[in-house]
N, C-alpha and C positions, 0 to 999 in steps of 0.2 A: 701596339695598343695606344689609340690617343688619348689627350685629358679626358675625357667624356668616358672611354673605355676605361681608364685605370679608374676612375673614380666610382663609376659607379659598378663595374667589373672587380674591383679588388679592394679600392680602399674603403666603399659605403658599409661591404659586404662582412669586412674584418673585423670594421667599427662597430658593428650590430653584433658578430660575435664578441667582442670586449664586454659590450654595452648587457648581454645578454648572463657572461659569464661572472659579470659583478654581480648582477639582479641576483642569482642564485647563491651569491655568497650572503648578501643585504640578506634573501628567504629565510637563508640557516642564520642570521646573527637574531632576525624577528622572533624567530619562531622560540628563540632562548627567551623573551619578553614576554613572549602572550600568553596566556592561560583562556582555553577555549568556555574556562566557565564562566570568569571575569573578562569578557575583548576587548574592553574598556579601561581594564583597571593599569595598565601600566600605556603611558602614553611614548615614553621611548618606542617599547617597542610596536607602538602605530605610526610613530613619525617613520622609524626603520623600513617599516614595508609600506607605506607610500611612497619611499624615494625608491626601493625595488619595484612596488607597480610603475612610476611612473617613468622610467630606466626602459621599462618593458614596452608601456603603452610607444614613446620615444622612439624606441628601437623598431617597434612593429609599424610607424608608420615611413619611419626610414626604407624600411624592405619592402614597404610598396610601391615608393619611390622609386626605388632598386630595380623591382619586376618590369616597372616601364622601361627601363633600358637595359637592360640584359638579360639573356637567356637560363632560366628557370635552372635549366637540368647543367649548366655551367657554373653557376653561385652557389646553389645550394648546398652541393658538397661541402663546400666551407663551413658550412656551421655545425662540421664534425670537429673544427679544431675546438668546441666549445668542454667533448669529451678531454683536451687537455688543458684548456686555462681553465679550467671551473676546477677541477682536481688541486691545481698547481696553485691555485688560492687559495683552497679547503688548508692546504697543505701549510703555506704561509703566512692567511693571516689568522683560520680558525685553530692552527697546529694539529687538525688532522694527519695520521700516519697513512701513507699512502704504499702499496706495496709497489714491489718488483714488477711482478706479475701484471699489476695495471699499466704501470710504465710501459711495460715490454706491449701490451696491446694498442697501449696511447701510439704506439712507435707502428704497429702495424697500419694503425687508421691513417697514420703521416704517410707511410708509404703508398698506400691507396691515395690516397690526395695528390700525391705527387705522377702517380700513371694516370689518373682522371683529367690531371693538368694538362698532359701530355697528348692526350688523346684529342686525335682531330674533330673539330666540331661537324655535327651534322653527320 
């Protein structure tokens, strides 16, 4: 894989899932600030989720960047590893209890990612 291939092949792709699985932490930190009868009334929690839209809008033009150079059904996969850094935040910064059992599934969608890699293109 050359520079062109790891970057927009792996590195663009990983940075959109990061970029992707903070937004969802930013949602749930908003969503503690807002009250849908007042959407106004606390501006925290408006600053919070514009810097989540804007994380998002960022990301989404990133990955169409991305689509210009590399193959759709080769990338996308990747933004299953968002089922385990979005958890693995919940986890750490919101102190969500995460179980076993999700673990054990996050492990299975790893395993799947890793015969997807594998598999020849085309």
């Amino acid at each position: 894989m050359g520079s062109a291939g790891f970057l927009w092949g792996l590195a663009a792709p990983l940075a959109c899932v990061c970029v992707i699985s903070t937004g969802q932490i930013l949602f749930k930190l908003a969503s503690g600030h807002l009250d849908p009868r007042h959407p106004l009334g606390d501006p925290r929690g408006l600053a919070i989720l514009a810097v989540a839209l804007a994380l998002y809008g960022g990301a989404t033009l990133v990955w169409v960047m991305i689509l210009k150079h590399a193959p759709l059904s080769r990338i996308y996969p990747l933004m299953a590893l968002s089922f385990a850094l979005t958890p693995l935040g919940a986890m750490v910064f919101l102190k969500e209890p995460i179980s076993g059992g999700y673990w054990a599934g996050v492990a299975l969608i790893l395993a799947g990612l890793v015969v997807i890699s594998r598999a020849p293109v085309g």
